[in-house]
C-alpha positions in Angstrom: 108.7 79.7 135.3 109.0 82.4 132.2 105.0 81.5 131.8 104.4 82.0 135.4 105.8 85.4 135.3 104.3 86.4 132.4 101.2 85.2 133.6 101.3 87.9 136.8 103.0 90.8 134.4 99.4 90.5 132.4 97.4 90.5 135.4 99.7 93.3 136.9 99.2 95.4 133.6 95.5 94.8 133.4 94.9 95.3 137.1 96.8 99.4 136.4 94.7 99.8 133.7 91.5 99.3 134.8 92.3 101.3 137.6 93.4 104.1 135.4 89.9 104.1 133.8 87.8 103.7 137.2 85.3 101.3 138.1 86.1 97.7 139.6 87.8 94.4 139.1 87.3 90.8 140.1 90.3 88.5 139.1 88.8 85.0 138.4 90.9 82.1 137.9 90.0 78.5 136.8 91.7 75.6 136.0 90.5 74.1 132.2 90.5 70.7 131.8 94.1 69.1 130.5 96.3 71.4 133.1 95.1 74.7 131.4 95.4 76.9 134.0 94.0 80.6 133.2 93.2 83.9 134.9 90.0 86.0 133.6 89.9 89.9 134.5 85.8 90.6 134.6 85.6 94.6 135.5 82.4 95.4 137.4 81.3 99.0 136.3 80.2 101.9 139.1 76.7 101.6 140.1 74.9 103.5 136.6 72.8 105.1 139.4 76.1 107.0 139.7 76.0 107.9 135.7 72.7 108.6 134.2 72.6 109.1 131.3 70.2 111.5 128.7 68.7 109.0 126.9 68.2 110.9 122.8 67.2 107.7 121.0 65.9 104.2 121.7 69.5 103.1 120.5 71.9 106.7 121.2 72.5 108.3 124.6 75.5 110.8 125.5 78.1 110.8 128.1 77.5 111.7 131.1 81.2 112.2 133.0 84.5 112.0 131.3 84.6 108.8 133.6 81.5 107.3 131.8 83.2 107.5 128.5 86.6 105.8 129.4 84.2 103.3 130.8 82.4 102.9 127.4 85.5 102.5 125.7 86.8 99.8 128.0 83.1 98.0 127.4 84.2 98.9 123.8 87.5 97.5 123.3 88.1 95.2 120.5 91.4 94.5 118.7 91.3 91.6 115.7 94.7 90.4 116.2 96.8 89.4 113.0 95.9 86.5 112.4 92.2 87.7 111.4 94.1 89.4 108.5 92.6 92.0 106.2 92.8 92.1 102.5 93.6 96.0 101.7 90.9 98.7 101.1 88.3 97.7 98.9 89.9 98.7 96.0 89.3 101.9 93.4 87.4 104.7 95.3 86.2 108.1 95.0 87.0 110.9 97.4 84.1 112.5 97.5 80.4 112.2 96.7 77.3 113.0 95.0 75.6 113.3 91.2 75.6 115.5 88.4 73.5 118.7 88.5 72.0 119.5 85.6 72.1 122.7 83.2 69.1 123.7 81.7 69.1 122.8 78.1 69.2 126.3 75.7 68.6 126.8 72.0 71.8 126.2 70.2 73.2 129.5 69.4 76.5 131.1 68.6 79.0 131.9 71.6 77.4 135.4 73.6 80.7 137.8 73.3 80.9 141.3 75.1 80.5 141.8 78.9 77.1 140.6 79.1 76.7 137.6 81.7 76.7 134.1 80.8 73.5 132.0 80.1 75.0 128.4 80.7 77.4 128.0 83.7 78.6 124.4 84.7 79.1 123.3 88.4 81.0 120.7 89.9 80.3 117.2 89.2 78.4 116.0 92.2 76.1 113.0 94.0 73.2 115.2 95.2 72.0 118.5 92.8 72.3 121.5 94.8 75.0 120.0 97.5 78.3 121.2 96.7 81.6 119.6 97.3 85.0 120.6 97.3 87.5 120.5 94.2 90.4 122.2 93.2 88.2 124.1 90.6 85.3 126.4 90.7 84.0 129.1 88.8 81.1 131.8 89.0 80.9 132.3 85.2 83.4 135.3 85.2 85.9 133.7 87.0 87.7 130.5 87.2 89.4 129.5 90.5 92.0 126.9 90.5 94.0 125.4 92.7 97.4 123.7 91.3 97.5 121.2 94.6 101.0 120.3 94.1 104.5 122.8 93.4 107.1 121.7 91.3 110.8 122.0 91.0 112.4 124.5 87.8 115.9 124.8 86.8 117.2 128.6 87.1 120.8 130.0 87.4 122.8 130.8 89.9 125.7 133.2 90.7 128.2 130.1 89.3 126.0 127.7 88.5 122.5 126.4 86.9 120.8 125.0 90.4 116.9 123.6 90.7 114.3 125.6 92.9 111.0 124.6 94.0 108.1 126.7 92.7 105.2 126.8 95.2 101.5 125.9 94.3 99.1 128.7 94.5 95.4 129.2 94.0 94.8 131.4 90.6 92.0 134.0 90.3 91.1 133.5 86.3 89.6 135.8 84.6 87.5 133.4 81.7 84.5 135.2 80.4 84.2 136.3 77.6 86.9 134.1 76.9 88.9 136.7 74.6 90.3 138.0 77.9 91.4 135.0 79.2 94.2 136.2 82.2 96.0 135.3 85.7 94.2 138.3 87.6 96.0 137.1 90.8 97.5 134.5 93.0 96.7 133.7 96.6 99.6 131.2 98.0 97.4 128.5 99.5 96.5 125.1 97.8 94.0 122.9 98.8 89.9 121.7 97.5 88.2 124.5 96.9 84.6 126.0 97.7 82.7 129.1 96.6 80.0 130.3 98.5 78.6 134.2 96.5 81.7 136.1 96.9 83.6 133.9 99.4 86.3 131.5 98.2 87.1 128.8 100.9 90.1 126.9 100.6 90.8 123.5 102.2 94.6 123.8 103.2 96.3 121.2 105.1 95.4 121.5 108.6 93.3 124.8 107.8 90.3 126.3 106.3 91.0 129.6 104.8 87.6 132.0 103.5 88.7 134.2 101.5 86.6 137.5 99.7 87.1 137.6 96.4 84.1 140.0 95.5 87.3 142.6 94.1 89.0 139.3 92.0 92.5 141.4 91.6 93.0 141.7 95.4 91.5 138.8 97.8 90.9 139.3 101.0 91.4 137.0 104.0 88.6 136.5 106.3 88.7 134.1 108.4 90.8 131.4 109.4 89.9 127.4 110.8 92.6 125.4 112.3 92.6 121.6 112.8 94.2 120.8 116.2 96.3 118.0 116.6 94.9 114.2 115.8 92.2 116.2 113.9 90.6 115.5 110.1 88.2 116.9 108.0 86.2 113.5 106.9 83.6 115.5 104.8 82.5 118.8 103.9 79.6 120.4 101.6 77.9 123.6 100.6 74.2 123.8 100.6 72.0 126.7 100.4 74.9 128.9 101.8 75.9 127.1 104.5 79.5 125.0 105.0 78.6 121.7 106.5 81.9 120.3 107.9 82.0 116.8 109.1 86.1 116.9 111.8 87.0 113.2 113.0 88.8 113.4 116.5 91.3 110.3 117.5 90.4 109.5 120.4 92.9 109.4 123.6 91.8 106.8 125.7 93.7 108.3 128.8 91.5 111.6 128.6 89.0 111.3 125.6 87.1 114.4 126.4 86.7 117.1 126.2 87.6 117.7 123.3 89.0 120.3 120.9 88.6 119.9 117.1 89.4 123.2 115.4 90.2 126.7 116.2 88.2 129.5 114.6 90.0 133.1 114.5 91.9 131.6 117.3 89.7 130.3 119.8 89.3 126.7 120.5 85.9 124.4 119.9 85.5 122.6 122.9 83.2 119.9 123.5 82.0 118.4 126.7 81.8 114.6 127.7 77.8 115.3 127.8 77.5 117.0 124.5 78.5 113.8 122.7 76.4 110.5 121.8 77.5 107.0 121.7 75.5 103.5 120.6 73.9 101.9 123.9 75.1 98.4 122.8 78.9 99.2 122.9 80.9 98.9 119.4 84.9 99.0 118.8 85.4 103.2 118.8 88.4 104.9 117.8 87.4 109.0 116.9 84.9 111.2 117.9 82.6 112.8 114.8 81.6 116.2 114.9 79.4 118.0 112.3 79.1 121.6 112.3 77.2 124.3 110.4 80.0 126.8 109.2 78.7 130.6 108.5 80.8 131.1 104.9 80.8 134.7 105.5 82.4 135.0 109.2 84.0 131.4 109.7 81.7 131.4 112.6 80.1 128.0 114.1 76.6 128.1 114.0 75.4 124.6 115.0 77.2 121.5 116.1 76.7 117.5 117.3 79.1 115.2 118.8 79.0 111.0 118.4 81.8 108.6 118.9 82.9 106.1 116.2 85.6 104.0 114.1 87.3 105.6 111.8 87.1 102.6 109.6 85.3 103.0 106.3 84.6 106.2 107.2 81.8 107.4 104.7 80.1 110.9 104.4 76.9 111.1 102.1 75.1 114.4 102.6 71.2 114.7 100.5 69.0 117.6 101.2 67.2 116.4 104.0 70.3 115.2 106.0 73.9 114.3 106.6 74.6 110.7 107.0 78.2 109.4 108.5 79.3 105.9 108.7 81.6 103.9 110.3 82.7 100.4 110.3 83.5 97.5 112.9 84.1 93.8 113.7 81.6 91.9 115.4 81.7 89.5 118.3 84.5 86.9 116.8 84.2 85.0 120.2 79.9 84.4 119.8 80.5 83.4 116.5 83.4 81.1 117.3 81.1 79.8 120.3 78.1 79.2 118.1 79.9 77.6 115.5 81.8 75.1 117.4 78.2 74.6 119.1 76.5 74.3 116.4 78.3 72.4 113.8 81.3 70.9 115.9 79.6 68.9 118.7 80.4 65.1 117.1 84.3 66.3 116.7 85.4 68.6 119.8 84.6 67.2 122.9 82.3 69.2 125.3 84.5 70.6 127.9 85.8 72.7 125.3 82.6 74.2 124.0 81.4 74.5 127.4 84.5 76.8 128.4 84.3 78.8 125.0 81.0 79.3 126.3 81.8 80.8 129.6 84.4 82.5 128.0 81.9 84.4 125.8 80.0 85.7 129.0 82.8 86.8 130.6 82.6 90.8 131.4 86.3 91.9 129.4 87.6 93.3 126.2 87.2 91.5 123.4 90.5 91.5 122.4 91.3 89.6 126.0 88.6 86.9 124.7 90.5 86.4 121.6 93.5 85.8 123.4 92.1 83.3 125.4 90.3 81.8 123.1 93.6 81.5 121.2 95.1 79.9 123.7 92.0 77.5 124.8 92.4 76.0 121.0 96.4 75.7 120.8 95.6 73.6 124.4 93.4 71.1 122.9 95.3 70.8 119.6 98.2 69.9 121.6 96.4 66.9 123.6 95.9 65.4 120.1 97.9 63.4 118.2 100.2 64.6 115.4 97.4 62.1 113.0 94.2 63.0 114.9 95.1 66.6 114.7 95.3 66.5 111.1 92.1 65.3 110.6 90.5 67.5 113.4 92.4 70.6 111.4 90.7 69.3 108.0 87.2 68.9 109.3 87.3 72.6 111.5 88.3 74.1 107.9 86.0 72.6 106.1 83.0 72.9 108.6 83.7 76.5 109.3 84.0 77.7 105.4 80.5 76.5 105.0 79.2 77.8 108.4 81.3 81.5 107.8 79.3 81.2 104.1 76.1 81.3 105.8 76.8 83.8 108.5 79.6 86.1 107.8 77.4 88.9 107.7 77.4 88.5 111.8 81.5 89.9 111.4 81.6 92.8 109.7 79.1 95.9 110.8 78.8 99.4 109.6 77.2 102.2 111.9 75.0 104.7 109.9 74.0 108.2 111.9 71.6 110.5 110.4 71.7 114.2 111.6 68.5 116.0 110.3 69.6 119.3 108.7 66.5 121.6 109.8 67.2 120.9 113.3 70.6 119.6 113.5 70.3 117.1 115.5 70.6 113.0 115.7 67.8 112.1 114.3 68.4 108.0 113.6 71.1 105.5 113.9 71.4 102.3 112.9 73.8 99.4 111.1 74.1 97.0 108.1 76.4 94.3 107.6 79.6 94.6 105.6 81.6 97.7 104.6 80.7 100.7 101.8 83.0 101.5 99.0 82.4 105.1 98.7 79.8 108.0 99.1 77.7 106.7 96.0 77.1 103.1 98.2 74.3 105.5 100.1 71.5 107.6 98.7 68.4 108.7 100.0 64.9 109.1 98.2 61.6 109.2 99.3 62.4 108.9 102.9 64.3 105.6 102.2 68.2 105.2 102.5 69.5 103.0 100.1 73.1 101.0 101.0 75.0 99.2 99.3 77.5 97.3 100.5 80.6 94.0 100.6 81.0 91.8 103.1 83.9 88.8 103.9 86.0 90.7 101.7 88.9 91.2 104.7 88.5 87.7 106.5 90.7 85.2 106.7 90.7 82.8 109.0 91.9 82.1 112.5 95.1 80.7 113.0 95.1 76.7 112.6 91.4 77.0 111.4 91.6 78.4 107.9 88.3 79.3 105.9 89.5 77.9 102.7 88.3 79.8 99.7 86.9 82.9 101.0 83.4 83.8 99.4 82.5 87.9 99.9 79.2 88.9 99.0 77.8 92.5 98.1 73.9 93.5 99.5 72.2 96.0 98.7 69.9 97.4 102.1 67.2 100.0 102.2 66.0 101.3 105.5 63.3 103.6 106.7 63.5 106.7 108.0 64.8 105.4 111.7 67.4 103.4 110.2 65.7 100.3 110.5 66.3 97.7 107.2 63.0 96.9 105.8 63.7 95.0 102.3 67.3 94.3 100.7 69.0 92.5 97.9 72.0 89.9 98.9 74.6 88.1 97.5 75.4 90.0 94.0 78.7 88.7 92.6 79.9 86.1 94.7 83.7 85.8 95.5 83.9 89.9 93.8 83.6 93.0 95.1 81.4 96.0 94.7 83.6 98.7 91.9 80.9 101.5 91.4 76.9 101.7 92.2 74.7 104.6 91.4 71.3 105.4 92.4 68.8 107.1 90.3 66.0 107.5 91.3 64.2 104.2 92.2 66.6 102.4 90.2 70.0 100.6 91.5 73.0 100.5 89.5 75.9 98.2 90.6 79.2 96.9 89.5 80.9 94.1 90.9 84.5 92.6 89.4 87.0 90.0 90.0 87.2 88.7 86.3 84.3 89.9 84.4 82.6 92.9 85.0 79.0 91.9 86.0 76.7 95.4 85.6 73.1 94.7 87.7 70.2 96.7 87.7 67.8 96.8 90.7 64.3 97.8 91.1 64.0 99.8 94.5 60.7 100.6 93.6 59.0 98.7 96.7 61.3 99.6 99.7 60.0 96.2 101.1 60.6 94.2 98.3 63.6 95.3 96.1 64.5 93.2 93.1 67.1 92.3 91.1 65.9 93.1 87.6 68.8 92.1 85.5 72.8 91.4 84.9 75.0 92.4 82.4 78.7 90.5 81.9 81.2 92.1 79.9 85.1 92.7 79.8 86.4 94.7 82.1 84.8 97.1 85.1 83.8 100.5 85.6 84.8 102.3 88.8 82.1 105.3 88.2 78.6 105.5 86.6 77.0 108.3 85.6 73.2 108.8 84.5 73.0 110.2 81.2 69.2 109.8 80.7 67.0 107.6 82.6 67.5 104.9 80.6 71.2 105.4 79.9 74.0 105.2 81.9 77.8 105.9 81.4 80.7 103.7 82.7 84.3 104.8 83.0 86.8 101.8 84.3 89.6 99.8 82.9 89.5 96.4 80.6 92.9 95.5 80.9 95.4 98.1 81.3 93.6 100.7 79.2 90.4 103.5 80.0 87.4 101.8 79.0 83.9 103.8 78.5 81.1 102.1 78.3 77.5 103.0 77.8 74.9 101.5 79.1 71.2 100.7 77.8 68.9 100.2 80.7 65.3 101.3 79.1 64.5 97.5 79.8 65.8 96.9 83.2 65.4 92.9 83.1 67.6 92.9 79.9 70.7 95.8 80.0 73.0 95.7 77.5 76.5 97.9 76.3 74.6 99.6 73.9 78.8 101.2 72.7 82.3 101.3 74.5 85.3 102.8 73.4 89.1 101.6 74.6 90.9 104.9 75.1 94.8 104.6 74.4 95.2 106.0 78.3 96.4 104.3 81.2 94.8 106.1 83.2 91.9 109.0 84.0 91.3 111.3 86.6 87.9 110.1 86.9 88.6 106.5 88.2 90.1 108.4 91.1 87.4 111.2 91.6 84.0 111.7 90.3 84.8 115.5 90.4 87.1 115.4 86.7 83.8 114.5 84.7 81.6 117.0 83.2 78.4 116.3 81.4 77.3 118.8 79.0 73.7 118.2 78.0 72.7 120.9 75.5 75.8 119.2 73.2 75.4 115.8 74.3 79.2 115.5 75.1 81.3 114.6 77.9 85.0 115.0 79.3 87.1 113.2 80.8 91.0 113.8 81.3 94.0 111.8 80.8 97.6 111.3 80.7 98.3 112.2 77.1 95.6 115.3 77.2 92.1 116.2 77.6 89.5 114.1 75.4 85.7 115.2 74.3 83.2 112.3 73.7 80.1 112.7 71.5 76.9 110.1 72.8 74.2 111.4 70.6 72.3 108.7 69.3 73.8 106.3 71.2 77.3 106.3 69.8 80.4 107.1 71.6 82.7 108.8 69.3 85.8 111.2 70.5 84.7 114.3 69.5 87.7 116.3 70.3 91.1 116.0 71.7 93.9 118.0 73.2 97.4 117.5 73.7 99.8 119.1 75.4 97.9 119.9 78.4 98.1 117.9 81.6 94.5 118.0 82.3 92.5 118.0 85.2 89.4 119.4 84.7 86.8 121.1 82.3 84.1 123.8 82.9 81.2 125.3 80.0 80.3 129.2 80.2 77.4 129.3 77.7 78.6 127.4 74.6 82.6 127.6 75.4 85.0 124.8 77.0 87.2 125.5 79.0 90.1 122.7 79.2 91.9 123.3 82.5 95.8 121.7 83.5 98.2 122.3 85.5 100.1 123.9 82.5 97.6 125.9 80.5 94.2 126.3 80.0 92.7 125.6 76.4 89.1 127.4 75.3 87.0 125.5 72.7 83.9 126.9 71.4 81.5 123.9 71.3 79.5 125.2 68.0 82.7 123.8 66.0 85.2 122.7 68.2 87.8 125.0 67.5 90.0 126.9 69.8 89.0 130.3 70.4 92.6 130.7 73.1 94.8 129.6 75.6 96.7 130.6 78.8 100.1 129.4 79.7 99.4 128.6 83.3 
């Protein structure tokens, strides 16, 4: 009876909602052999005469009504129920993206003094040269701006008593060159990443976007202001020849998912149509909308803008300076592969009624998530016809069968979505999709027209429910595609049963570190886009979780083996045979750096590095390939580190600390 009436709540329930969202339903109900009596809800859409669309790209179209996209998002719907299981995020990432740009390399001479301006000015640590990204530091070469990100609590007195009080982060205008006159020359009270665009200081707050002009440094002035509405997230943002490239994500509300409204500039709402945004023709799981936008630094003004729906999944922003590419990750069709598998591999075992219904079911015009519950229920039937011994071994042989057919196709499961928006035109220019999930922005990189991705797949699968797919065996690829998005050579199957901790591209060279117990460090040759190779594999202690190109035939690694910072460089001059050519074990816990790529600096001309830790702020010599500790400084929670001509400047959240790099002593320092 309780089945009964929960049978017609879920038909009630289903029946409202597809109302809600418009179009038509057909309630079909069958009886399955063994009494398994089941009612399928198959919605029949408008006629598309009714909705035609503008067709952009062979695989991209936009909305056309506000109906067509709750339409697309019931075609759409697909929810992995729990027992699919995930196995967390996939483990130590970087916020941001992008490489190192490089200083040009100057005679050695003594530290310029006087007002004069500075020869040698270091930028932020970045994937792509010339494509800034935020940080909570930036300088022009006379000033330093630094944002604290967090306040902190001090003991003061009161009228009776000594009582804590919170002491709010600000942003602090530095004055750092020449470095004898070293001061605070103001504060402006917001925190947040930081970008600086000539004179304009932008600052990443929260929900908003503050530009500020700090062409006086001793008095700032506030611009312009951007506001994030509600169920709104900056995913990305960049600077590139004077433009802010912003990348908002927009949860979607299924009950009205457009227009919709991602930011306020100098209090007037962005709105976007239904028909100015794109989704995939083959329908794929969607949760937010992604907008990019060209941002004028100077007015806060929108100049350009595109619209395309997405997950918000593994959510990935890579910027180069041709384009802006966004991913976005989702499950494939469980109930095909299910259907093929027990086709396939299961036929001696399950009888054929069964596959023939999980065949129908397949077909059948509902959610996905509405499959997997019938499936669910399909399997638990026949299960229960068995016997308590034949069900055992039925168990046994599913688990074993499926582990070794899941090996060979698990790449059908997990998809990523790639869309390319051209920056000349701003506009969609390719999409497409590779199996598996990226780690971070340095898993994509474009050169020569080719977009290099690296990715791990079966990392998040377990198994579904009395089928279990004994030891899981993930997998990392490497994919390059051409310019449409289209793969046209790849690399597979790097570090079984690991996971992908750091890659790096350089040029047409592939650097990639995988890590479950060793730290396996392989080299690719991307030279033929068609034909990509692995060259050779390094296995050693330990992992990194960043790489950074030194030379082109050395590159640094910052990780962990064990609980302490490892460094580890890299000889790669013979790409079938790489080797550690030195490491050092740094008494630290911890670094900055294994958490963001923005807390290294590279200093060429003195062929040194930084990197902060727990304890201080440490300086590492690699000259003739040798890693030695060149300097350190305690007493300093440090975050960051900037050069102006030959002078280092050490900056925490407590004080800043000036080196000069000639000798390595300290020329002064600023209580912060």
């Amino acid at each position: 009876m309780n089945k009964e009436i929960n049978s017609k709540l879920a038909i009630a329930i289903v029946l409202i909602t597809a109302i809600l969202v418009g179009g038509y339903i057909v309630i079909e109900c069958r009886n399955f052999p063994d009494s398994f009596f089941s009612c399928i809800v198959k919605r029949t859409l408008p006629s598309k005469s009714k909705i035609s669309p503008v067709s952009e790209l062979d695989n991209l179209k936009r909305f056309a009504s506000l109906q067509d996209f709750k339409l697309y998002l019931k075609e759409a719907e697909s929810t992995v129920p729990s027992y699919f299981g995930y196995v967390g995020g996939l483990g130590p990432g970087l916020m941001f993206e992008e490489s190192a740009r490089k200083s040009v390399p100057l005679p050695l001479t003594a530290p310029v003094e006087g007002g004069a301006q500075p020869e040698r000015v270091s930028e932020t640590n970045v994937q792509v040269a010339g494509v800034d990204e935020p940080d909570i530091v930036k300088t022009d070469g006379k000033e330093i701006y630094f944002s604290s990100i967090r306040g902190y609590w001090r003991w003061g007195w009161g009228e009776e008593m000594r009582i804590p009080y919170w002491i709010k982060g600000t942003t602090k205008v530095i004055k750092a060159f020449p470095p004898a006159d070293l001061e605070i020359k103001k504060e402006i009270d917001k925190i947040g990443n930081l970008l600086l665009s000539d004179n304009i200081l932008m600052i990443f707050s929260g929900d908003k976007i503050y530009g500020y002009d700090v062409s006086t440094p001793e008095s700032p002035e506030k611009k312009w202001t951007i506001e994030l509405e509600k169920r709104n997230f900056i995913t990305g943002a960049r600077l590139y020849n004077g433009k802010l490239y912003l990348i908002a994500k927009t949860t979607i509300n299924t009950f009205r998912p457009c227009p919709i409204k991602p930011l306020v500039v100098k209090g007037a709402p962005l709105e976007i149509k239904c028909t100015d945004i794109y989704h995939p023709i083959r329908p794929v799981p969607v949760d937010v909308t992604y907008t990019a936008m060209i941002v004028d630094p100077r007015s806060g003004e929108i100049e350009k803008r595109i619209s395309f729906v997405g997950s918000s999944d593994s959510s990935v922003v890579y910027m180069s300076t041709n384009g802006i590419y966004v991913t976005y990750s989702y499950w494939g069709d469980f109930i095909e592969f299910f259907a093929d598998f027990f086709e396939q591999e299961c036929k001696d075992i399950i009888p054929e009624w069964f596959i023939e219904n999980l065949r129908k079911l397949s077909g059948y015009d509902i959610s996905k998530a509405a499959k997997m519950i019938e499936f669910q229920v399909l399997i638990e039937k026949y299960f229960s016809s068995l016997s308590d011994d034949e069900r055992l071994k039925i168990e046994n042989e599913l688990t074993n069968r499926l582990s070794d057919y899941y090996k060979k196709h698990k790449r059908d499961l997990e998809r990523t979505g790639i869309v390319k928006i051209g920056l000349e035109d701003f506009k969609i220019h390719a999409s497409g999709d590779v199996p598996g999930r990226p780690l971070n922005q340095f898993s994509l990189d474009e050169y020569q027209n080719y977009l290099r991705v690296a990715i791990t797949v079966g990392e998040r699968f377990f198994g579904m429910g009395s089928i279990g797919l004994g030891s899981r065996e993930s997998a990392n690829d490497v994919y390059v595609l051409d310019k449409n998005l289209k793969i046209v050579g790849s690399v597979k199957d790097l570090g079984l049963r690991e996971r992908i901790y750091s890659v790096r591209f350089v040029e047409d060279k592939g650097y990639v570190v995988t890590f479950r117990q060793t730290d396996p460090f392989y080299v690719l040759d991307l030279s033929n886009p068609q034909k990509p190779e692995l060259k050779g594999e390094l296995k050693i202690p330990g992992f990194s979780s960043y790489l950074h190109p030194i030379t082109k035939e050395r590159v640094l690694g910052i990780g962990k083996e064990g609980s302490k910072v490892k460094i580890s460089l890299f000889d790669v001059s013979s790409p079938d045979n790489p080797s550690e050519a030195d490491k050092y074990i740094l008494d630290e816990y911890w670094s900055d750096i294994l958490n963001t790529h923005h807390a290294f600096l590279l200093d060429e001309k003195h062929k040194i590095f930084f990197l902060p830790g727990s304890k201080g702020g440490y300086v590492f010599s690699y000259n003739n390939d040798e890693l030695k500790l060149q300097k350190a400084v305690s007493g300093i929670r440090a975050r960051r580190a900037i050069y102006i001509n030959d002078y280092l400047y050490i900056i925490g959240d407590n004080k800043i600390t000036v080196l000069n790099e000639i000798d390595w002593e300290k020329v002064n320092e600023l209580e912060i």
